[in-house]
N, C-alpha and C positions, 0 to 999 in steps of 0.2 A: 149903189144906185147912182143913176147921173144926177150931179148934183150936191152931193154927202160932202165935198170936200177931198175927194181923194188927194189930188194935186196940191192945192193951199196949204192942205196938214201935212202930206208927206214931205212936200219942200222943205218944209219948218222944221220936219223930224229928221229929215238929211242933214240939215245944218247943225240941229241939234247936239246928233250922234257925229258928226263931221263925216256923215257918210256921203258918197254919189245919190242923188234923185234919180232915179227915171221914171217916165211917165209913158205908159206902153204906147198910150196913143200916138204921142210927138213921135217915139221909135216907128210905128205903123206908116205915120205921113213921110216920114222919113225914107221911110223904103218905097211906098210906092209912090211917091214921088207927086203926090199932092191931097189934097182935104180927106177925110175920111168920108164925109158928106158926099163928094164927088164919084169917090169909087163904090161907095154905094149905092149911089144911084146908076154909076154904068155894069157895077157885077152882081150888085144886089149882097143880100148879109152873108148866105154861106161863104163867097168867095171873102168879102172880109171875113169872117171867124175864122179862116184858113188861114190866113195871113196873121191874126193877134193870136194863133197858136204856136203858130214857127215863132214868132216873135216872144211869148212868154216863156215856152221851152227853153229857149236861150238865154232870157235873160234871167230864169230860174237857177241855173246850172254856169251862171258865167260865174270870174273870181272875185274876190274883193266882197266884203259887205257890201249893201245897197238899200234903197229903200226906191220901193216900186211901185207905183199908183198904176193897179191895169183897170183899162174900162169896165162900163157896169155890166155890161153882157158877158164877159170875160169865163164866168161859174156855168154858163151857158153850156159848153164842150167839158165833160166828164175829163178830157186829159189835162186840160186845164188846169182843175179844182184837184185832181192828182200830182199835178206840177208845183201846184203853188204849195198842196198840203208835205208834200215831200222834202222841199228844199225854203221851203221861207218860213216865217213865223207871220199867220193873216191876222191882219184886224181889218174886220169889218167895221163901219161908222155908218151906223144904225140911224135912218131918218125917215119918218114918216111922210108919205106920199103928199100931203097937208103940207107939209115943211119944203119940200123939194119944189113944188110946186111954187109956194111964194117965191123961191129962189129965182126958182129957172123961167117963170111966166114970161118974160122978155125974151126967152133966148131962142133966137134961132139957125142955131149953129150943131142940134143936134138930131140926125135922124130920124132917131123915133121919136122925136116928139112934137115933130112936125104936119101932126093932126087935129083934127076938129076940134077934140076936148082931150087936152092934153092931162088935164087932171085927172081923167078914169082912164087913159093912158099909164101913170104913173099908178095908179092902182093896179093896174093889171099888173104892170112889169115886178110893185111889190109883191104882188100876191105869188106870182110864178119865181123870183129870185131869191125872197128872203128865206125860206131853208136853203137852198142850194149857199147862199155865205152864210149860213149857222153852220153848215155842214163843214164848209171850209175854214171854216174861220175859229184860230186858237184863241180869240180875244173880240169882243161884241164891246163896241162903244157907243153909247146911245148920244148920237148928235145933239138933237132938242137946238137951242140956242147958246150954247157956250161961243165963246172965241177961241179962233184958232191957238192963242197959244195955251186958252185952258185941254181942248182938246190932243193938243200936243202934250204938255202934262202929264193931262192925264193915261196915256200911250207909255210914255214912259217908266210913269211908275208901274204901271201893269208888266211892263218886259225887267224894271229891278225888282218888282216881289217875285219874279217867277223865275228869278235869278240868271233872265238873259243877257243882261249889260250890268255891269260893273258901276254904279254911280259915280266911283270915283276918275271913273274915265268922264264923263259925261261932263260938255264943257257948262259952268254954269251959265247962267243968263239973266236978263233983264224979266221978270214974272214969272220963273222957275218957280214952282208950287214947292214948300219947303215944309215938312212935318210939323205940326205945332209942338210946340215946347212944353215937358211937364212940369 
C-alpha cells in the first residue's frame, strides 16, 4: 500500500544485505522522463501500469541480487504478481488503512490520494489490494508502528529461518535484533 514503507525498509535492507536498492518508481520517473503524477495526469493509469510492467519485468529478471520496492498498484496487472512471484522472494508490509493514513494525511505527491476523503480512499485501495499481495507475497509483515530497523529485522530473520540468506554473510549492525541467550 502507499505508504507501508516500501522504500525506507527496502533501502535499509539493501544495505543490510549489501545489496543494490531499486525503487520501481525513481526507475519509472526515470524513464519517462518526469513525475509519475504528471504522466498521470497527461496518459491517465493504464498507460502508466504499462510502463511499471516493462519496468518490473526487467528488473525481475535482471542480474545480481537486489531488493526492489515496486509501487502500491504494482499487484494490480496479474503479470506483475507472476513476475515478482516467479523471480523475487515478496514481503509484503502489512498496514492498515488507519495507519497509512496518519502517515500520508500531508502528502500530496500521490495520485490516488488526491481526493475528497482520502481515508475511504485508502480503504478502498485496502480492501481491493490486500489479497492480491497475500497472493503474491512469500512473507506478510504487519507494519503496526515498529521502526524501520525493527522492521528490517524483522525481514531478515524471516529470509534466515527460511534459509534464504546465510547470517553469516549478513553484515552486522548497530540494533541487529540478536536471539536471546539461554
Amino acid at each position: 500500500m502507499p505508504g507501508c514503507g516500501k522504500s525506507t525498509v527496502g533501502r535499509q535492507l539493501g544495505r543490510q544485505l549489501g545489496w543494490r536498492f531499486v525503487d520501481s518508481d525513481h526507475e519509472i520517473e526515470h524513464r519517462i522522463g518526469g513525475s509519475i503524477r504528471a504522466y498521470f495526469e497527461q496518459h491517465g493509469e493504464a498507460a502508466f501500469r504499462d510502463v511499471e510492467q516493462a519496468v518490473i519485468a526487467e528488473l525481475c529478471t535482471g542480474a545480481g541480487p537486489l531488493v526492489l520496492a515496486t509501487g502500491g498498484g504494482a499487484v494490480l496487472r496479474e503479470a506483475n504478481r507472476r513476475a515478482l512471484k516467479g523471480h523475487c522472494q515478496v514481503v509484503y508490509l502489512r498496514s492498515t488503512p488507519e495507519e497509512l493514513f496518519r502517515r500520508l494525511r500531508h502528502d500530496t505527491q500521490r495520485p490516488l490520494l488526491q481526493v475528497r476523503d482520502p481515508l475511504k480512499r485508502l480503504r478502498d485501495l485496502y480492501r481491493e489490494r490486500d489479497p492480491l499481495y497475500r497472493d503474491a507475497a512469500d512473507f506478510v509483515i504487519e507494519t503496526g508502528r515498529p521502526s524501520v530497523p525493527t522492521l528490517v529485522n524483522m525481514i531478515l530473520m524471516q529470509l534466515e529461518l527460511a534459509g534464504l540468506i546465510d547470517p553469516a554473510h549478513v553484515p552486522a549492525t548497530v540494533g541487529r535484533m540478536v536471539p536471546p541467550q539461554a
